[in-house]
Structure formats: C-alpha cells, structure tokens
N, C-alpha and C positions, 0 to 999 in steps of 0.2 A: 036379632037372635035373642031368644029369653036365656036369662041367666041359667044356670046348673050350678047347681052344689050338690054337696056330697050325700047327699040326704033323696036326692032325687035320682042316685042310679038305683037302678032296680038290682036287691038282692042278687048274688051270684055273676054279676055284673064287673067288670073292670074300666076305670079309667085313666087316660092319662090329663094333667092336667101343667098346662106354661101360660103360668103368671108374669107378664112382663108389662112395662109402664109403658115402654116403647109403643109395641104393635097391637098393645092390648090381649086377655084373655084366649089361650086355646083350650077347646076340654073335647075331649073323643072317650066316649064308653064304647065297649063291647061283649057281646056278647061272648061265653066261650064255645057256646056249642052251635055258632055260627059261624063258618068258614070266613064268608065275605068280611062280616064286622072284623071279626078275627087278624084276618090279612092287610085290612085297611088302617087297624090298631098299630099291626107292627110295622106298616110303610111309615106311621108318623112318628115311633120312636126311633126308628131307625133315620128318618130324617131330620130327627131333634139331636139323635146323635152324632151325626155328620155336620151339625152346624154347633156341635162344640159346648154342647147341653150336658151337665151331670141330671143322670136320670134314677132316685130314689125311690124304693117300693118304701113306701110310709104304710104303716098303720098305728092303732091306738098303742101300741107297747114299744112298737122301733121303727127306724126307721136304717136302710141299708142301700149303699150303691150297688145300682144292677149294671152289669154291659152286654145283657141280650134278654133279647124277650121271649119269657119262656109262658105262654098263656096255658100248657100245661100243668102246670101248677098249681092253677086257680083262680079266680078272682087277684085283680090287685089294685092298686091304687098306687098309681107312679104320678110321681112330682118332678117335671124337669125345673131345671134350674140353671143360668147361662153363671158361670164360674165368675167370680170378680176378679178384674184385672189391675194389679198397679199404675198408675199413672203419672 
C-alpha cells in the first residue's frame, strides 16, 4: 500500500488516521458526498472506538476529543490514539 499523508487527500475530503508501532499505519479518506465512503468512514471510527481509541478532530489551530461522527459537519481530519496505560 503507498503511503498517504495529509497533503494527498483531496480537498473537501476527510480522514481518519491510527498511528501505531504495533500493527502499523491505518488511514481511510472519505468522501462527504458519498454515501458508501461515508459509511465505511464511520464503521472504522466506530470500531476504533470500541477498541478503546481517543479519537481527535485536529486541525492547524485545535485540536478536540470527538465521541461520534458527525460527517455532517464537513471535512475533518481525525487522529485516533490508543490511551496510555500505567504499568
């Protein structure tokens, strides 16, 4: 799979992105005015969510914990992130 960064979603575009050392790289764009991307976006925050993911809408000025995905809204750029645990 070729890399993706940020620079290569297409305007008006959202993605999510889980940076982990573990399992390696996951990245899903979507489109908004496409149902399927759409739906496919939110099966994989939703199952980033259930496996215990904080999921950040980032952009250049903030960055803010979401707990649903609202692709109404617009374009976003979500960053999940698995919590760190004491040990």
């Amino acid at each position: 799979m070729a890399e993706l960064t940020l620079t290569d979603v297409p305007a008006g575009h959202g993605c999510i992105s889980k940076l982990t050392s573990d399992d390696g790289d996951f990245r899903i764009t979507w489109d908004p005015a496409d149902p399927e991307d759409t739906e496919n976006a939110r099966q994989a925050f939703d199952d980033l969510q259930r496996a215990g993911y904080a999921l950040y809408r980032t952009s250049a000025e903030e960055r803010s914990v979401i707990r649903r995905f609202r692709p109404e809204e617009g374009a976003m750029h979500v960053v999940a992130v698995r919590p760190n645990r004491g040990g």
